[in-house]
C-alpha positions in Angstrom: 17.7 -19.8 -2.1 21.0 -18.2 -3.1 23.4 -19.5 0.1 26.2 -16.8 1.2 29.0 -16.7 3.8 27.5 -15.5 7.1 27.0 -11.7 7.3 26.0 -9.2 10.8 22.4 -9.2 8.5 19.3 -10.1 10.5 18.6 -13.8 10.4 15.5 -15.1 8.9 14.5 -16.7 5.1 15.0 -14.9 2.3 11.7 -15.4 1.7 10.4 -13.6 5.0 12.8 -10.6 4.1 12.1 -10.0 0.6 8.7 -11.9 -0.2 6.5 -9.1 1.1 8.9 -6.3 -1.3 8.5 -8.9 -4.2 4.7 -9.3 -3.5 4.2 -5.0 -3.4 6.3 -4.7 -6.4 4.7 -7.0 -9.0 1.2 -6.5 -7.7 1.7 -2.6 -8.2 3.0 -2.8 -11.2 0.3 -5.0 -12.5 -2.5 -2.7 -11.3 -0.2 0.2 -12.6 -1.5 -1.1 -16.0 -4.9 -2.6 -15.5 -6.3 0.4 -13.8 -7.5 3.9 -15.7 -6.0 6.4 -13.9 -8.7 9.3 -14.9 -11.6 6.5 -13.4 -12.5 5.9 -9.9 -11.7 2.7 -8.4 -13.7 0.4 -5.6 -11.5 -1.2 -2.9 -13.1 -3.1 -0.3 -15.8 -1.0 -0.8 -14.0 2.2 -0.8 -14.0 4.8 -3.6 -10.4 5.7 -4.6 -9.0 7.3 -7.1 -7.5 5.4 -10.0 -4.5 7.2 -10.2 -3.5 6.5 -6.5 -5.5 2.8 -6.2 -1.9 1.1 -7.4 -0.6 2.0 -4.1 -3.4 0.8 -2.2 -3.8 -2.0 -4.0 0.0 -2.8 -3.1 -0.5 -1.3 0.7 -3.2 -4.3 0.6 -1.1 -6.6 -0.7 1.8 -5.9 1.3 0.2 -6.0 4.8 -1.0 -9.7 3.9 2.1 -10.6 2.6 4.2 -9.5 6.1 1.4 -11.8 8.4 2.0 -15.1 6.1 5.7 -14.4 6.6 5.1 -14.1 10.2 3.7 -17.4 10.0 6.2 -18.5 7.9 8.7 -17.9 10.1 6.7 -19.7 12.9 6.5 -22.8 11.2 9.5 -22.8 9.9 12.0 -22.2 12.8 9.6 -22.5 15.3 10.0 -18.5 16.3 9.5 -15.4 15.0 12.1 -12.5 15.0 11.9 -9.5 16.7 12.8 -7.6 14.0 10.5 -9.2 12.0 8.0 -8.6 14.5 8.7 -4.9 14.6 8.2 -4.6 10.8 5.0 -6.3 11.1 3.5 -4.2 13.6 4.2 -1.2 11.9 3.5 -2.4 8.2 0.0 -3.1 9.2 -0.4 0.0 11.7 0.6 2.1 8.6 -1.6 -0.6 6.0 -4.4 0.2 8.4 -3.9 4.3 9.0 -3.1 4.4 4.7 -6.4 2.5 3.9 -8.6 3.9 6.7 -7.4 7.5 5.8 -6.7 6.6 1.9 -3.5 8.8 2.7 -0.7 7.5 0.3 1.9 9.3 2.6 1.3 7.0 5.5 2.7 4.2 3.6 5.3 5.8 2.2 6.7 7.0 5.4 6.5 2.8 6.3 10.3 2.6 5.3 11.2 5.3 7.3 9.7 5.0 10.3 11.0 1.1 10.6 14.9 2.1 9.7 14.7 5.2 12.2 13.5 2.9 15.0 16.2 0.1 14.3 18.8 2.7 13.6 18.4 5.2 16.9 17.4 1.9 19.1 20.7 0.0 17.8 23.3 3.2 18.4 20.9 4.4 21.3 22.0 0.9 22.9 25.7 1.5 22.2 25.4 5.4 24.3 24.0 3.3 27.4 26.8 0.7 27.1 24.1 -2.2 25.4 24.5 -4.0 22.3 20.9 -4.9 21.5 22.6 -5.7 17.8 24.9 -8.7 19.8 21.8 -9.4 22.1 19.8 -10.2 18.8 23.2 -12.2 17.2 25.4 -13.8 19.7 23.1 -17.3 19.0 24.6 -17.1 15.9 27.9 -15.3 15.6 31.0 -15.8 17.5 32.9 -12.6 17.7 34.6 -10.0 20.0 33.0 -7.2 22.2 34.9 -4.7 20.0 33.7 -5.9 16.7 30.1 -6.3 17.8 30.6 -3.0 18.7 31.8 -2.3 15.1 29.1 -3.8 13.3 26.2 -2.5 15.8 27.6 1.1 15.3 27.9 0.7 11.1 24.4 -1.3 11.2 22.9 1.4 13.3 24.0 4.0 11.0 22.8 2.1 7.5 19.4 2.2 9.0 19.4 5.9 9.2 21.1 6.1 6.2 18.0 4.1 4.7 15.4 6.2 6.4 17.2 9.1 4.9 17.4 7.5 1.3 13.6 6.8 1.9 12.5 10.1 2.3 14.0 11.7 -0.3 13.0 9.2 -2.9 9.5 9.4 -2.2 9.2 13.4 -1.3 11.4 14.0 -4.6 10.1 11.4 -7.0 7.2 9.4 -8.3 5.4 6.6 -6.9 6.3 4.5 -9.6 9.9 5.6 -8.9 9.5 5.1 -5.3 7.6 1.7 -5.5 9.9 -0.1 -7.8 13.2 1.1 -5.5 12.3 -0.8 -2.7 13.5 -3.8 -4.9 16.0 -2.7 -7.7 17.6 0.2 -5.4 17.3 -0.6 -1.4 18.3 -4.4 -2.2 21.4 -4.1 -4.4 22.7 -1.0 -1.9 21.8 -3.6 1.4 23.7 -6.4 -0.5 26.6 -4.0 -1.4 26.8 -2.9 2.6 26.6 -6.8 3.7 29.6 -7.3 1.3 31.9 -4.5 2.7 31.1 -6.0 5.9 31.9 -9.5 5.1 36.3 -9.3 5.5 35.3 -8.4 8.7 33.1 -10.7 9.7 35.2 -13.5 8.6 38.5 -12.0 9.9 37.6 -12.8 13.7 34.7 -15.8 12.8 36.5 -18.9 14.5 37.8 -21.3 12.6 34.9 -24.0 11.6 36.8 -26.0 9.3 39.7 -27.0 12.3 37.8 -27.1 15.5 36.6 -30.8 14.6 40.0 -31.9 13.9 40.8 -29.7 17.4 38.5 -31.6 19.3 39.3 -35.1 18.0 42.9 -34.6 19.2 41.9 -33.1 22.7 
């Protein structure tokens, strides 16, 4: 796991974040290029058609992929988040309503739908005078009501900014193009926001490296 400084980015393994993107992404690709896309194709007993079975395929895929790192998560902190527990819920409503109604559009809406609830439910928060972003953090981070403030209202806003990115990627382009974004265009632009944040972050994080040497000479 690649280790970097601490950043206002939900807490949980790398593995629960990305491993369910990773899974989708290599397992449509694959069937991208095993399946005929003028055929029909049998899914769990359904009859799709070849041309949109990728997705399902993936949709499939996906759904289990978000329960192991449920489990993951269980086992291996001992707790589950409730953001991860959010994004489960809906993955596998939206798994469900995509497979049960073989409507591609469903899932592709998945993205949006999870980023618009964090998004208006983060800066809906802030206009009640909550911080359900430093309700979800404080465990972890030290900072001041003014910057939680800060990164609540920029967080809030990326998620939107994400739902928005989402639906015009996959009402404008293909669902190749849409598939492999999740990894090689959501990730490097979340990675890029986490970095502007970081001077930040680290400008009012306490001092680790003296409080030791603090308390040994109290």
């Amino acid at each position: 796991m690649i280790e970097t400084p601490p950043s206002p980015k939900p807490q949980s393994s790398m593995w629960t974040d990305l491993g369910p993107v990773i899974a989708y992404v290599i397992v449509f690709n694959i069937a991208r290029r095993m399946i005929d896309k003028g055929a029909e194709f049998n899914l769990l007993g359904m009859t799709v058609p070849g041309e949109d079975a990728p997705l399902y395929i993936g949709t499939l895929v996906f759904a289990l992929a978000i329960i192991i790192a449920v489990i993951y998560s269980k086992l291996k902190t001992g707790k589950v988040s409730v953001m991860l527990w959010v994004t489960a819920i809906i993955v596998l409503g939206t798994a469900a309503i995509t497979l049960g109604l073989k409507s591609p559009t469903v899932f592709k809406m998945k993205p949006t739908a999870i980023n618009l609830l964090f998004g208006i439910t983060i800066l809906g928060s802030l206009a009640i005078g909550k911080n359900v972003f430093r309700q979800l953090f404080a465990s972890v981070y030290n900072l001041p009501d003014k910057v939680w403030r800060v990164f609540a209202f920029r967080w809030g806003l990326f998620f939107l900014f994400l739902a928005g990115v989402n639906e015009f990627i996959w009402r404008n382009f293909s669902v190749d193009f849409w598939s492999n974004f999740k990894l090689v265009g959501v990730l490097p632009i979340t990675f890029l926001f986490i970095l502007l944040n970081m001077p930040l972050l680290m400008k009012h994080m306490p001092d680790m490296a003296t409080t030791p040497a603090k308390e040994k000479e109290e």
